[in-house]
Gaussian input, Z-matrix of N, CA and C with variables (Angstrom, degrees):
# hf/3-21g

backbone

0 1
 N
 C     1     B1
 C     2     B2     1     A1
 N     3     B3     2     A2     1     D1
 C     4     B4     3     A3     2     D2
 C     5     B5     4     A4     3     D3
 N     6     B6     5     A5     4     D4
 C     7     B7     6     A6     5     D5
 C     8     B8     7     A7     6     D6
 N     9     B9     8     A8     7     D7
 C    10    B10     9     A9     8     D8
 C    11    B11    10    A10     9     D9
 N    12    B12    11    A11    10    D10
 C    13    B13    12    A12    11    D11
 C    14    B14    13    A13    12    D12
 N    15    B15    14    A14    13    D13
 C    16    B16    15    A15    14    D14
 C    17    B17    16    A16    15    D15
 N    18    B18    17    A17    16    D16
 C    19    B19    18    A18    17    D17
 C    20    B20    19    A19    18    D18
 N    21    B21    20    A20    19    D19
 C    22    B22    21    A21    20    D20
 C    23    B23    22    A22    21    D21
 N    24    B24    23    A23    22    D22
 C    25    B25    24    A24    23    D23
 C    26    B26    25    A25    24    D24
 N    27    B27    26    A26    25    D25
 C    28    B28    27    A27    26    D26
 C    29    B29    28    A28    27    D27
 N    30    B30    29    A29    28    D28
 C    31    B31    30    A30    29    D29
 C    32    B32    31    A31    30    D30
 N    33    B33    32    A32    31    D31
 C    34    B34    33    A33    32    D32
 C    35    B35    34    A34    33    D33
 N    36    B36    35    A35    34    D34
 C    37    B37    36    A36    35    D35
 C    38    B38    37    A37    36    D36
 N    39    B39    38    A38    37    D37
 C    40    B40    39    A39    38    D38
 C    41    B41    40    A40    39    D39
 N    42    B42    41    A41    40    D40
 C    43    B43    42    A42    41    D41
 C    44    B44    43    A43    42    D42
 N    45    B45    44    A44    43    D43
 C    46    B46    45    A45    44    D44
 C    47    B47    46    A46    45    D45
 N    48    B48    47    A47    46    D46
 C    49    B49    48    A48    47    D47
 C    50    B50    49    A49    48    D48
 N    51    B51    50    A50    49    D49
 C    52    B52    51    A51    50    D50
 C    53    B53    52    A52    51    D51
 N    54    B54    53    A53    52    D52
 C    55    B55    54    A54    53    D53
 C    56    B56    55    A55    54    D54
 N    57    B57    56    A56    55    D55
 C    58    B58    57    A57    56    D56
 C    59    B59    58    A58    57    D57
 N    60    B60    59    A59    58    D58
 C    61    B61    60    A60    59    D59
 C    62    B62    61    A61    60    D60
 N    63    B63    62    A62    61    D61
 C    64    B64    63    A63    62    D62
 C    65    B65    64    A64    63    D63
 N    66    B66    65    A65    64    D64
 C    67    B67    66    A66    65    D65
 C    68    B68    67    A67    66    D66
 N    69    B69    68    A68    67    D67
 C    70    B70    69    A69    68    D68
 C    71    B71    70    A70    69    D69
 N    72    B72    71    A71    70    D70
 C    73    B73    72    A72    71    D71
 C    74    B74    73    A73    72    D72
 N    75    B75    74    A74    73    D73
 C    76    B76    75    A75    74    D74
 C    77    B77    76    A76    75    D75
 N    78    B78    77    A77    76    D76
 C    79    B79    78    A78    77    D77
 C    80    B80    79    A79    78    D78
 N    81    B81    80    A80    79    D79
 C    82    B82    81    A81    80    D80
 C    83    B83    82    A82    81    D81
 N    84    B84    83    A83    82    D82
 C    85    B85    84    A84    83    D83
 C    86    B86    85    A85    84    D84
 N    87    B87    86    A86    85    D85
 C    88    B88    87    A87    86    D86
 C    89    B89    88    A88    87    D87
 N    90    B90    89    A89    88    D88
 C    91    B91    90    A90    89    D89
 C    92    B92    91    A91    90    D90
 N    93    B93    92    A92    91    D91
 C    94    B94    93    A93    92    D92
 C    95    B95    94    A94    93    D93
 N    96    B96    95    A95    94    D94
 C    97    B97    96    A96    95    D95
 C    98    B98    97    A97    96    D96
 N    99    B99    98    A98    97    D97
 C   100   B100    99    A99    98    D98
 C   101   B101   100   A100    99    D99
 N   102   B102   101   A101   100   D100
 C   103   B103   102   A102   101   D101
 C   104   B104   103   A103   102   D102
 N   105   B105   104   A104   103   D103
 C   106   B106   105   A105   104   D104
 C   107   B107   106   A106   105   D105
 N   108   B108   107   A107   106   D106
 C   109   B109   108   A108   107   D107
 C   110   B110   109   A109   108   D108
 N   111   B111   110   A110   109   D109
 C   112   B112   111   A111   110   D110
 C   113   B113   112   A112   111   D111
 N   114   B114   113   A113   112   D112
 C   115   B115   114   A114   113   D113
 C   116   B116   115   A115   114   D114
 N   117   B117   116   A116   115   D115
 C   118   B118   117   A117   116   D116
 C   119   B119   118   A118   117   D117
 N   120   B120   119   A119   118   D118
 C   121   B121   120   A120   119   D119
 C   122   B122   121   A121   120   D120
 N   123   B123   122   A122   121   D121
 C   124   B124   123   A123   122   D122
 C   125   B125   124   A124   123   D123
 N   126   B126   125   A125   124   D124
 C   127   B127   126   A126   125   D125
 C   128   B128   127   A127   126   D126
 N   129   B129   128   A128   127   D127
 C   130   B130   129   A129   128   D128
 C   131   B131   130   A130   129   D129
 N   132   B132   131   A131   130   D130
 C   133   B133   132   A132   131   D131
 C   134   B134   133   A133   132   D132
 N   135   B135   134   A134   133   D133
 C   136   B136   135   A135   134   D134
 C   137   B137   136   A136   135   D135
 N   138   B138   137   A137   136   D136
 C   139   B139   138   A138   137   D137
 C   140   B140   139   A139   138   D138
 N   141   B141   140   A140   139   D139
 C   142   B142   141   A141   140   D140
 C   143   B143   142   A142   141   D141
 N   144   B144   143   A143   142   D142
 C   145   B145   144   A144   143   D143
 C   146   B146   145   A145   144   D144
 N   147   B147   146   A146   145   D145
 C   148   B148   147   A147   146   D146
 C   149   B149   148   A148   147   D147
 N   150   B150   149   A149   148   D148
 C   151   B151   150   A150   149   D149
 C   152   B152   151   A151   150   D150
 N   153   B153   152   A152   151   D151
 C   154   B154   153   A153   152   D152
 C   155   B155   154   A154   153   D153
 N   156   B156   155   A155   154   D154
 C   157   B157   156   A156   155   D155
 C   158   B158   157   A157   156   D156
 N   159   B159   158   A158   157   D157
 C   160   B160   159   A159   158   D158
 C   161   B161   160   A160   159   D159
 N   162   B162   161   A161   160   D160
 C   163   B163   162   A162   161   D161
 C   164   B164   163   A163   162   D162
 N   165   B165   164   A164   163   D163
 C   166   B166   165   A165   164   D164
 C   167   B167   166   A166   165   D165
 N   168   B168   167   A167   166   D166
 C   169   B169   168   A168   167   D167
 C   170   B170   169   A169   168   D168
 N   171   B171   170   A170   169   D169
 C   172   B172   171   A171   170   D170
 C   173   B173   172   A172   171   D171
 N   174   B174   173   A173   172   D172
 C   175   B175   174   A174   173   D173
 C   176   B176   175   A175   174   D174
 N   177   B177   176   A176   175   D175
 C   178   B178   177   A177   176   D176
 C   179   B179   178   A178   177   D177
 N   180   B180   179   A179   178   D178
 C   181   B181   180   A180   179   D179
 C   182   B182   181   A181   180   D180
 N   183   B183   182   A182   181   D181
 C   184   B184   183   A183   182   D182
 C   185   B185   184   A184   183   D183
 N   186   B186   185   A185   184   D184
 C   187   B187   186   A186   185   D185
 C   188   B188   187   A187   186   D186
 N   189   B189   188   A188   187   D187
 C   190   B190   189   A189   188   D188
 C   191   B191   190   A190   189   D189
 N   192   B192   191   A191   190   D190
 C   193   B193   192   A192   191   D191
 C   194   B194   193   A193   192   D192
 N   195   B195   194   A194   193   D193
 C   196   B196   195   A195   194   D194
 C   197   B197   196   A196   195   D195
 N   198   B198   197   A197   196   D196
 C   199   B199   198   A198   197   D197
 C   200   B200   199   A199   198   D198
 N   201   B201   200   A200   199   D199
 C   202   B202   201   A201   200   D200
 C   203   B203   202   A202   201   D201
 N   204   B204   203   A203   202   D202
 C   205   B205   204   A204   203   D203
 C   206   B206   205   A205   204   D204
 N   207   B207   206   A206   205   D205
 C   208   B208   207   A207   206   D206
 C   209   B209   208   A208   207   D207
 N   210   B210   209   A209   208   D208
 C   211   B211   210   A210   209   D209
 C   212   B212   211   A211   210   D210
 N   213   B213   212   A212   211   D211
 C   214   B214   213   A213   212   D212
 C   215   B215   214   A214   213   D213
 N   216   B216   215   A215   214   D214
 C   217   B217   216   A216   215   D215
 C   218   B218   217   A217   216   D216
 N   219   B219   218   A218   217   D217
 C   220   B220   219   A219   218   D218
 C   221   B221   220   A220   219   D219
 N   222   B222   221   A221   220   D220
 C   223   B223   222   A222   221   D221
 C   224   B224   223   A223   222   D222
 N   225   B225   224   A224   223   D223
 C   226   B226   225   A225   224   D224
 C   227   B227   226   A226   225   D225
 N   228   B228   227   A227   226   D226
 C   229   B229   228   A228   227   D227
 C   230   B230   229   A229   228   D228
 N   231   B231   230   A230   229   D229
 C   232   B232   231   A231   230   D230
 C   233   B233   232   A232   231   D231
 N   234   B234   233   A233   232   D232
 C   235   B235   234   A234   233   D233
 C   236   B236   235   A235   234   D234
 N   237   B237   236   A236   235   D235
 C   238   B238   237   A237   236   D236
 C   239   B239   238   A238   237   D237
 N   240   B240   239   A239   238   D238
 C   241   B241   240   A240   239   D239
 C   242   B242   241   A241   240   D240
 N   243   B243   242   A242   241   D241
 C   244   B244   243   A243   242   D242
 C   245   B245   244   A244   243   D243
 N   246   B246   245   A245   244   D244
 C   247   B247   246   A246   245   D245
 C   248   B248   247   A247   246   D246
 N   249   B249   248   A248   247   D247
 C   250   B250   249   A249   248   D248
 C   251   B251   250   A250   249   D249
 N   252   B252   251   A251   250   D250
 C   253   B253   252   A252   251   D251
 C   254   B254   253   A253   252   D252
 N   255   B255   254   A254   253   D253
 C   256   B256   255   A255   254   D254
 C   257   B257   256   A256   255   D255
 N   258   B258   257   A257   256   D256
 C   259   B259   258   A258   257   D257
 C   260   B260   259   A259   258   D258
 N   261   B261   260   A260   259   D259
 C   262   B262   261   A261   260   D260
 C   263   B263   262   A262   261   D261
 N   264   B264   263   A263   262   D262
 C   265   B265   264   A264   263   D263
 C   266   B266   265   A265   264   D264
 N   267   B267   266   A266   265   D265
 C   268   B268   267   A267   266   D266
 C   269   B269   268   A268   267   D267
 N   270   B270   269   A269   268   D268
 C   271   B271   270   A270   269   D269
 C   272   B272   271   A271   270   D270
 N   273   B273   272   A272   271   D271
 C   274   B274   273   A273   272   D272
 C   275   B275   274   A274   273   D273
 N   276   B276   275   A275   274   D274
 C   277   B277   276   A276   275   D275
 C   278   B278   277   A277   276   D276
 N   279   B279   278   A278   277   D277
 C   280   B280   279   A279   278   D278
 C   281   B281   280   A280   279   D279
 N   282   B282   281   A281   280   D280
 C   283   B283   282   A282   281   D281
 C   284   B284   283   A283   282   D282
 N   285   B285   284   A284   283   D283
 C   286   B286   285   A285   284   D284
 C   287   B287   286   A286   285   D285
 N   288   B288   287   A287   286   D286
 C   289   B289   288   A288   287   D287
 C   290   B290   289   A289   288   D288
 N   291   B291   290   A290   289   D289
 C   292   B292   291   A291   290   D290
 C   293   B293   292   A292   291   D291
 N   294   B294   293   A293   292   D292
 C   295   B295   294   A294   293   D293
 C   296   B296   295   A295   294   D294
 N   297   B297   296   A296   295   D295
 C   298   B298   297   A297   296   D296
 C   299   B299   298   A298   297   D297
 N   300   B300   299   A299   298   D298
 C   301   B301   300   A300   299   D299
 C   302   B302   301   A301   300   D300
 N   303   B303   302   A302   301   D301
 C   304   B304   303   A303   302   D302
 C   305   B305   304   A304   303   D303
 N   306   B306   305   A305   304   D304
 C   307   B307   306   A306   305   D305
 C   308   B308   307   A307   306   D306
 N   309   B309   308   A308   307   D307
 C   310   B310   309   A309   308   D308
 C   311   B311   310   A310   309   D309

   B1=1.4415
   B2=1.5259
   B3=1.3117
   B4=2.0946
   B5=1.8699
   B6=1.5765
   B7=1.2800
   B8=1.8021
   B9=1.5135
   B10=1.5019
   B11=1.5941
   B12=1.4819
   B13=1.1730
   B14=1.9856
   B15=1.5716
   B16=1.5969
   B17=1.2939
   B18=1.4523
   B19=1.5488
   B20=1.8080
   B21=0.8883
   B22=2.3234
   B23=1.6828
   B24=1.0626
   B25=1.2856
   B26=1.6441
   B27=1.6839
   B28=1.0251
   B29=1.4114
   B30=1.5702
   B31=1.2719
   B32=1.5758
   B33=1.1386
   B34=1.4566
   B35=1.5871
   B36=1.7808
   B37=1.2850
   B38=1.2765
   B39=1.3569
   B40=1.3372
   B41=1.6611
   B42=1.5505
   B43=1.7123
   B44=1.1105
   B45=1.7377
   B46=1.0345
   B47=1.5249
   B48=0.6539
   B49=2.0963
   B50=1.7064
   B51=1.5363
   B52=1.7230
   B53=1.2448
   B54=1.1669
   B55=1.7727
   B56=1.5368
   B57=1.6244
   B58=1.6535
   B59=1.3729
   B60=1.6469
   B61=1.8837
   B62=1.4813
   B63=1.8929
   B64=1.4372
   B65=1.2897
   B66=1.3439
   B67=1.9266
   B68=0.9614
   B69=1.3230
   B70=1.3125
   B71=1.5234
   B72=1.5798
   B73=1.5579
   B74=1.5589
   B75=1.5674
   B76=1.9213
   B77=1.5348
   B78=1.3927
   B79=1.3802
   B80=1.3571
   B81=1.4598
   B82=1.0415
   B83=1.4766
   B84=1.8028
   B85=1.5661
   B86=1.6880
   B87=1.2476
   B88=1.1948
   B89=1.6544
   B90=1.3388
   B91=1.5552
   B92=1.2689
   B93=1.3887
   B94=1.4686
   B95=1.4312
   B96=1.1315
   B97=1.4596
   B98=1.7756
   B99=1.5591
   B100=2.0375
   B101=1.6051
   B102=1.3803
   B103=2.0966
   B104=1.3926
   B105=1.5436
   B106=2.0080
   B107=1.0920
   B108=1.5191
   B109=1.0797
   B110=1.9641
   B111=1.3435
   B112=1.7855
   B113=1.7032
   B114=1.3550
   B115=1.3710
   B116=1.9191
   B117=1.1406
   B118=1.2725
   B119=1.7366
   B120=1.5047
   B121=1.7808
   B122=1.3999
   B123=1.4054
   B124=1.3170
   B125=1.8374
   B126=1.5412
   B127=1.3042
   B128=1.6652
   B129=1.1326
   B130=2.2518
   B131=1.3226
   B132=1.1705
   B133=1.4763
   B134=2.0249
   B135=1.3243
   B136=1.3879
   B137=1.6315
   B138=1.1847
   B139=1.0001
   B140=1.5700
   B141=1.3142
   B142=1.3155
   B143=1.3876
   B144=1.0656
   B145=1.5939
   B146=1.7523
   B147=1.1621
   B148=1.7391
   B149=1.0562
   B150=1.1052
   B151=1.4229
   B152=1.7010
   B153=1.8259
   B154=1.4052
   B155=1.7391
   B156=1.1662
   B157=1.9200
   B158=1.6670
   B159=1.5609
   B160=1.7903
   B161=1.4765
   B162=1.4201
   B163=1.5077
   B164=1.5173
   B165=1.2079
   B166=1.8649
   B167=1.7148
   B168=1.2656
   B169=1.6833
   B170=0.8656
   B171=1.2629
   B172=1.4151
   B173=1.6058
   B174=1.4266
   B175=1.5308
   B176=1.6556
   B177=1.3322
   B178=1.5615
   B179=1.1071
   B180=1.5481
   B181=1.4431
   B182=1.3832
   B183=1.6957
   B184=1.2747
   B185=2.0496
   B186=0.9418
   B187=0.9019
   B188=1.7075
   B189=1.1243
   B190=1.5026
   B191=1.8218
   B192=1.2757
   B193=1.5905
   B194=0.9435
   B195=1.8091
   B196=1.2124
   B197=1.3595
   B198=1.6595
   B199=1.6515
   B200=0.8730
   B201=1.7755
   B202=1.7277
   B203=1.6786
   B204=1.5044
   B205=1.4197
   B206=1.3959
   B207=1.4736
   B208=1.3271
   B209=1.8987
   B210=1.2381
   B211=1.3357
   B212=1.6783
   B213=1.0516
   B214=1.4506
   B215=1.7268
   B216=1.4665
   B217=1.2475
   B218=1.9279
   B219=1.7368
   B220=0.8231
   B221=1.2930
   B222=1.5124
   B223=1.5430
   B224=1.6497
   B225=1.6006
   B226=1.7296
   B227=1.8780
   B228=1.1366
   B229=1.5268
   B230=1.3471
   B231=1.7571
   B232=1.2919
   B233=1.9092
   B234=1.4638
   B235=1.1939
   B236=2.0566
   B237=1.5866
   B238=0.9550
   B239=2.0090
   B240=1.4095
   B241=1.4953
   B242=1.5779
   B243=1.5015
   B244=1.1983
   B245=1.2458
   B246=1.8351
   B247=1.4070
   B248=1.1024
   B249=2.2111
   B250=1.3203
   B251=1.4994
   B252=1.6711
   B253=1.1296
   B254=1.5853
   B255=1.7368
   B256=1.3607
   B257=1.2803
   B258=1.1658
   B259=1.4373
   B260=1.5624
   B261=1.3901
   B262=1.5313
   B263=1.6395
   B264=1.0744
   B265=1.1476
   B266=2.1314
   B267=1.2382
   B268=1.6348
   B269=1.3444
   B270=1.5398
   B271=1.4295
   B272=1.6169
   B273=1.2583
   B274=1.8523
   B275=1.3765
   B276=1.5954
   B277=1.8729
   B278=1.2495
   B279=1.2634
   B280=1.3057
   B281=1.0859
   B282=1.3549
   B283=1.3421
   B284=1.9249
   B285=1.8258
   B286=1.4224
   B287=1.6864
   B288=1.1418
   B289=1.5995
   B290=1.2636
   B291=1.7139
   B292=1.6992
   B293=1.9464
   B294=1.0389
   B295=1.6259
   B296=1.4615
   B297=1.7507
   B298=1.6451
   B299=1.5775
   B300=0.9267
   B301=1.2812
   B302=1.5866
   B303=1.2464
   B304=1.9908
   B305=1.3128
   B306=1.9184
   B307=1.4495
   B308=1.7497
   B309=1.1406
   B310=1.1857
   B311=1.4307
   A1=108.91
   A2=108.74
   A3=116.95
   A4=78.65
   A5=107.41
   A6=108.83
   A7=143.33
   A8=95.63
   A9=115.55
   A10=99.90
   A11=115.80
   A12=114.48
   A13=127.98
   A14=86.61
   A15=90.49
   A16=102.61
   A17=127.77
   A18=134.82
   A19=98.94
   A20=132.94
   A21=125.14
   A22=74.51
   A23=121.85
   A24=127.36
   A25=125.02
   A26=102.49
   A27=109.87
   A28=134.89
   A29=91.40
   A30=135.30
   A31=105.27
   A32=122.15
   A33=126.13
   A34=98.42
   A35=128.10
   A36=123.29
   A37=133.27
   A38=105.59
   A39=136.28
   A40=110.28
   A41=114.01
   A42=133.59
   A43=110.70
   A44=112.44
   A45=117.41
   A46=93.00
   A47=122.36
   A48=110.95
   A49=98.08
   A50=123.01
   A51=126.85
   A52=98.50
   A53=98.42
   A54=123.02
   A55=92.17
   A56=121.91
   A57=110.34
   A58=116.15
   A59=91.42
   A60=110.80
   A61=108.13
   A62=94.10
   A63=114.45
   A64=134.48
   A65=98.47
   A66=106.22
   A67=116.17
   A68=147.85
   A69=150.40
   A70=100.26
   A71=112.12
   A72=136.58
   A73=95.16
   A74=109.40
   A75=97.33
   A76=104.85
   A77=145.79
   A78=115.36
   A79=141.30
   A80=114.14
   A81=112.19
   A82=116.88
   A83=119.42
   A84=125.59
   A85=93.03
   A86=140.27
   A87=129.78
   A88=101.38
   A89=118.39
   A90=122.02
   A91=126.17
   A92=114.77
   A93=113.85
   A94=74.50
   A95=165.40
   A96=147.04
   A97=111.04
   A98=87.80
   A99=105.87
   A100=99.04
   A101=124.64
   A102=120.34
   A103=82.17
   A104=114.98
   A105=99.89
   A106=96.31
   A107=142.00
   A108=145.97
   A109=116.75
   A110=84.14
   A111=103.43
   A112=105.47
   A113=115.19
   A114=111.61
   A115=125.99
   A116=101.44
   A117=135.89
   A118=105.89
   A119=89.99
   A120=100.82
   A121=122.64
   A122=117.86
   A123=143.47
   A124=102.49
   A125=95.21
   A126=123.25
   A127=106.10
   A128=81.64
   A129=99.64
   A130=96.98
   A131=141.84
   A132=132.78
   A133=91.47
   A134=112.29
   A135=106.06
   A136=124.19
   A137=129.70
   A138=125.57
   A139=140.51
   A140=107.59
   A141=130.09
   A142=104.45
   A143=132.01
   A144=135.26
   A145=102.82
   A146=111.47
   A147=116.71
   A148=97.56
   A149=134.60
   A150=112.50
   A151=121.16
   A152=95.48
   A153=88.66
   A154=131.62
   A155=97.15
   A156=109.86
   A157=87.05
   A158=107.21
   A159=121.31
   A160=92.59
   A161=105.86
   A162=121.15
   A163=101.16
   A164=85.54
   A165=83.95
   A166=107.84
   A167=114.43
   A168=142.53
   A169=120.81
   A170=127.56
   A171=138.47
   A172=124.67
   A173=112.70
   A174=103.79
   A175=88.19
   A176=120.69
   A177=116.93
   A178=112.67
   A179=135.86
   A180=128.12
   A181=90.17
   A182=114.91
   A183=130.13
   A184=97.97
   A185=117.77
   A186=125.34
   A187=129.98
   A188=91.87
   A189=115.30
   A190=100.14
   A191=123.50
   A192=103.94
   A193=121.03
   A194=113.92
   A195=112.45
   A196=101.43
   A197=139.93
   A198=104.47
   A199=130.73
   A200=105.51
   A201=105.56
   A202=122.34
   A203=96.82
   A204=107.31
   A205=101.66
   A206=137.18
   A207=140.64
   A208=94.69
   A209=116.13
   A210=116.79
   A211=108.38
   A212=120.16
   A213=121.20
   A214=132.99
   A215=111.89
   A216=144.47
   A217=97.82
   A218=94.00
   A219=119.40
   A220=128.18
   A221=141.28
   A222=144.95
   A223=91.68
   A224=97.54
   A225=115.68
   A226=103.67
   A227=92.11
   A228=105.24
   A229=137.03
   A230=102.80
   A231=112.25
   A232=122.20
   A233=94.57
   A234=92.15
   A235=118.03
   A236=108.85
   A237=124.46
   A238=108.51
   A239=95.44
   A240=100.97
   A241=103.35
   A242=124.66
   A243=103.58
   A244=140.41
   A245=106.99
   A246=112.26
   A247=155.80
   A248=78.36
   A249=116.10
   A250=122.00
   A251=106.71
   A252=114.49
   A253=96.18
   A254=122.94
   A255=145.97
   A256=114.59
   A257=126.81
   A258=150.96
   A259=110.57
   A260=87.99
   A261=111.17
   A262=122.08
   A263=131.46
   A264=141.92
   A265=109.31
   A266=101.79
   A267=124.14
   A268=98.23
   A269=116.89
   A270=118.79
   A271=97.47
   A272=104.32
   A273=104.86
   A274=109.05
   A275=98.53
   A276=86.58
   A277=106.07
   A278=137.72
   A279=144.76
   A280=119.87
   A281=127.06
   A282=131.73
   A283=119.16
   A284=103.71
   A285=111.55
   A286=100.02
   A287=105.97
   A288=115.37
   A289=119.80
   A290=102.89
   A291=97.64
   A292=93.35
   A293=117.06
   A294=105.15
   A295=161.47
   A296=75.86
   A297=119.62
   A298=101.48
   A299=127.51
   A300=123.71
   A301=90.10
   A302=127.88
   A303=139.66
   A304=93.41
   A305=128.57
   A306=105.09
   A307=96.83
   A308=122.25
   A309=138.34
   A310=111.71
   D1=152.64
   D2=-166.67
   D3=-75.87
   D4=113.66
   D5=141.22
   D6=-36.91
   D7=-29.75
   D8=-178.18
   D9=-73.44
   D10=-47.21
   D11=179.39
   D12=-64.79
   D13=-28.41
   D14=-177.37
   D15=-65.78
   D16=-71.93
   D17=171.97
   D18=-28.39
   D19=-59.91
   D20=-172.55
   D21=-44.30
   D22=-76.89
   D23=-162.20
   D24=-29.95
   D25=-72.73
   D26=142.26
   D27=23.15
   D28=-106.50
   D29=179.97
   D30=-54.50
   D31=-42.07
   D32=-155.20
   D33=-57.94
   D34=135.89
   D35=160.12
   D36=-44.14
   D37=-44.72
   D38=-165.56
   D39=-71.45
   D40=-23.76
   D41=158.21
   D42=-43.97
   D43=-65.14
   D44=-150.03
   D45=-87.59
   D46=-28.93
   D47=-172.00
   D48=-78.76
   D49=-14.85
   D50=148.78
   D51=-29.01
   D52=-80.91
   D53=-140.66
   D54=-64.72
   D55=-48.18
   D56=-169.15
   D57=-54.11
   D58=-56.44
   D59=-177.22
   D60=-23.68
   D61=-69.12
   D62=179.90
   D63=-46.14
   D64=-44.82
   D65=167.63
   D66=-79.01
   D67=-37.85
   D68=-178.68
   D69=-53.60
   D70=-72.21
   D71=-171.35
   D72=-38.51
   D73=-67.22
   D74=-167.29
   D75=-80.38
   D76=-11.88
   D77=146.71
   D78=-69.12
   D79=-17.45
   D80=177.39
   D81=-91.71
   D82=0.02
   D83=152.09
   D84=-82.03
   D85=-74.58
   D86=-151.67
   D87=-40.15
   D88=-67.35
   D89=175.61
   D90=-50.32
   D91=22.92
   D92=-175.90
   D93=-146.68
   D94=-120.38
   D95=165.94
   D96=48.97
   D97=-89.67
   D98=-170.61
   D99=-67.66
   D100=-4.25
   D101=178.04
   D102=-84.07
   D103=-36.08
   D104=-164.64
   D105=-72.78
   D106=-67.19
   D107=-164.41
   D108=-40.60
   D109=-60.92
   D110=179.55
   D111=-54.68
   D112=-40.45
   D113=-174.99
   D114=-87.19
   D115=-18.72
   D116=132.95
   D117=-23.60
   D118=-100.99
   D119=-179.84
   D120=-37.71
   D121=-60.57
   D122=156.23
   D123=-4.23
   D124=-92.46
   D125=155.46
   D126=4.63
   D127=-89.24
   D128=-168.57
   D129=-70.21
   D130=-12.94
   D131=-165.25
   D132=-100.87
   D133=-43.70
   D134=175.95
   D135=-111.72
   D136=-12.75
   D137=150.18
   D138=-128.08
   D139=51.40
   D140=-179.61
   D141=-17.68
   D142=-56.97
   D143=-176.85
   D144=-35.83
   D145=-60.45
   D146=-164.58
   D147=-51.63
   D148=-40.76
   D149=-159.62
   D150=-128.84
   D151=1.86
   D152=143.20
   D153=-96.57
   D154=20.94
   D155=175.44
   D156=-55.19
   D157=142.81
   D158=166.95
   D159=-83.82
   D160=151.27
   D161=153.51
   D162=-77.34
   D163=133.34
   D164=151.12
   D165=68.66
   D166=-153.65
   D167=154.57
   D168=-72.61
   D169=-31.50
   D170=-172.63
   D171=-69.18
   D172=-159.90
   D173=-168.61
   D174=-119.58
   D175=-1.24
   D176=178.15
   D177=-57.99
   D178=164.02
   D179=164.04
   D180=-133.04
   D181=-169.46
   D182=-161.24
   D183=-90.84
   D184=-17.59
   D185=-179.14
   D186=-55.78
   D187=-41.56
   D188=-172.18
   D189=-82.15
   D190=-72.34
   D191=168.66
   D192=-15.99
   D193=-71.32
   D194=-154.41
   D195=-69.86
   D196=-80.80
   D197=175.53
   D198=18.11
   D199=-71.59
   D200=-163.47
   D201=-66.64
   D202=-28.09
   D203=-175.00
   D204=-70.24
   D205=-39.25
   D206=-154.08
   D207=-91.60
   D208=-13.06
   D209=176.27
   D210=-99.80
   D211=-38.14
   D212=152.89
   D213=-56.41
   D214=-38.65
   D215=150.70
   D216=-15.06
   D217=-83.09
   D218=179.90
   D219=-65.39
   D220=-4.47
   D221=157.59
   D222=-59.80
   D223=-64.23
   D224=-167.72
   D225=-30.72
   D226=-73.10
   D227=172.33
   D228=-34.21
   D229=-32.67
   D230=163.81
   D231=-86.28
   D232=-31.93
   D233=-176.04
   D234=-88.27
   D235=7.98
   D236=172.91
   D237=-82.33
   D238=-27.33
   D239=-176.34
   D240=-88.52
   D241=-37.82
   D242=171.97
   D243=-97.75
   D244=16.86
   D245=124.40
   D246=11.19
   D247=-98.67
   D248=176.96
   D249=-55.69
   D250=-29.03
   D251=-139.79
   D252=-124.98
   D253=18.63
   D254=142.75
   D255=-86.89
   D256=-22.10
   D257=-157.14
   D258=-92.76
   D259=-133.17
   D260=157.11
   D261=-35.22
   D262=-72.80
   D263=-174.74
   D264=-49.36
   D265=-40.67
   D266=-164.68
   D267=-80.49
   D268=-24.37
   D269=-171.39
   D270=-85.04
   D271=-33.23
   D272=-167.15
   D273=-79.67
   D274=-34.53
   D275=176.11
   D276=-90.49
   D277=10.16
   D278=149.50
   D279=-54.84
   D280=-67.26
   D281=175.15
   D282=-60.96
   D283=-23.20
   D284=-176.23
   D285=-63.87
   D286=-35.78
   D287=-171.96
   D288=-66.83
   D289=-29.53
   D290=-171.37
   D291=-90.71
   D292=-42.47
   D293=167.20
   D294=-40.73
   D295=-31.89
   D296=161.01
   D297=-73.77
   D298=-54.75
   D299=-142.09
   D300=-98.82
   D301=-27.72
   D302=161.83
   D303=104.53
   D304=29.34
   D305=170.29
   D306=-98.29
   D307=69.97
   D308=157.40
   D309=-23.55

């Protein structure tokens, strides 16, 4: 790759508020993600009772929703980032490209 070009790049403001937006945005879904997951585990590892209570009559317990919700949770979560990241994000390295390249 043209070294001259990485440094425009680099350098460019508009890079670096990429990279923050971007890192900030997917840790602060990943870390709200691995609290569901972890608390989840947590959960069954110390109070097994909660969440093997049955709903109802049935043979369901509380257990099984929640899974599903924390696995659904998590599609949501992903497809909220690639969104973002058709969006917002696509526009910034959009514009990094035309600056780099000087079609201003």
């Amino acid at each position: 790759m043209n070294t001259e070009l990485v440094e425009k790049i680099k350098s460019n403001p508009k890079y670096h508020e990429l990279v923050s937006k971007r890192n900030s945005f997917s840790l602060k879904l990943s870390l709200f993600v691995l609290a569901m997951f972890y608390s989840y585990i947590l959960v069954i590892a110390f109070d097994k009772e909660l969440l093997a209570t049955k709903i109802g009559e049935g043979v369901m317990t509380y257990a099984f929703p929640v899974g599903a919700a924390i696995i659904i949770i998590s599609f949501i979560t992903t497809l909220i980032y690639v969104r973002r990241a058709n969006s917002e994000f696509e526009d910034l390295t959009n514009d990094i490209k035309k600056q780099a390249l000087g079609d201003k």
